[in-house]
N, C-alpha and C positions, 0 to 999 in steps of 0.2 A: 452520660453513659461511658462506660470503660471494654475495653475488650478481653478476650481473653483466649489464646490458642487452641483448636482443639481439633481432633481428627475425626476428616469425613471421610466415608465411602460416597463416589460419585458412580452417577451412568455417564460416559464417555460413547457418544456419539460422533455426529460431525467433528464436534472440537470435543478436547480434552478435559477433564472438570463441568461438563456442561451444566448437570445438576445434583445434588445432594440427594442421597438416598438415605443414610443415617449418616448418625455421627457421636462419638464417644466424647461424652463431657464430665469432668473430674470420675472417672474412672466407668460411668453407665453411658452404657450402647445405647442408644434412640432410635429407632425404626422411623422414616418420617413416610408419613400416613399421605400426606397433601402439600403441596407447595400454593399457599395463599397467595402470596406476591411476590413476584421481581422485577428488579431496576438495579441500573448501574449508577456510579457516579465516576464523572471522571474525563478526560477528554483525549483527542489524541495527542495532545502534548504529552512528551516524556518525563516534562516535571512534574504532572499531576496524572499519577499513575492512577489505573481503571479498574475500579473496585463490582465485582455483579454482587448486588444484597436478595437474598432468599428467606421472606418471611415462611415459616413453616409450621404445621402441627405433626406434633409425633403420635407415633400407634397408642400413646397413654394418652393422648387429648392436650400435651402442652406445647403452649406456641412459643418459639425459639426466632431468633433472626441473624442468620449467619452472613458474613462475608466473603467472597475469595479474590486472595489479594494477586492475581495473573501474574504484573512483572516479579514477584518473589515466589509463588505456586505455595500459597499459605493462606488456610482458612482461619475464622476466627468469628467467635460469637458473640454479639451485643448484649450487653448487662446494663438493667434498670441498676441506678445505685443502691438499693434497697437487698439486691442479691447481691453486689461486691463483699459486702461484710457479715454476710449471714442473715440479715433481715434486722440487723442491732444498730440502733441511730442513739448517739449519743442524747 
């Protein structure tokens, strides 16, 4: 899997970023309908900075799985390799 940047709108509650509400990938807005799962990875050390991952379905039915990367305040969405290159395998 590869990553790739992209901007969310979050609800900011308690903490800031808390959860993903949509999010704009290569240029379309995503409404997201459902948050199916989350978990972080990561621990308190500072060398292994603490990643929250947010499996999602958006308002059209497709499931995404975003990142937010805290110590740098930078989301980013997980790619099967099969969508890095347009769906074209050598």
């Amino acid at each position: 899997m590869r990553t790739e940047a992209v901007s969310v709108e979050c609800y900011s509650g308690f903490k800031s970023n808390e959860r993903p509400r949509a999010f704009v990938f290569r240029g379309k807005r995503h409404g997201i309908r459902e948050i199916l799962d989350r978990w972080y990875e990561g621990t308190a050390d500072p060398r292994s900075p603490r990643v929250n991952y947010f499996k999602v379905r958006t308002e059209g039915g497709e499931e995404y799985l975003l990142g937010y990367h805290g110590l740098f305040d930078r989301w980013s969405i997980l790619l099967p390799d099969e969508q890095r290159d347009g769906g074209n395998r050598p």
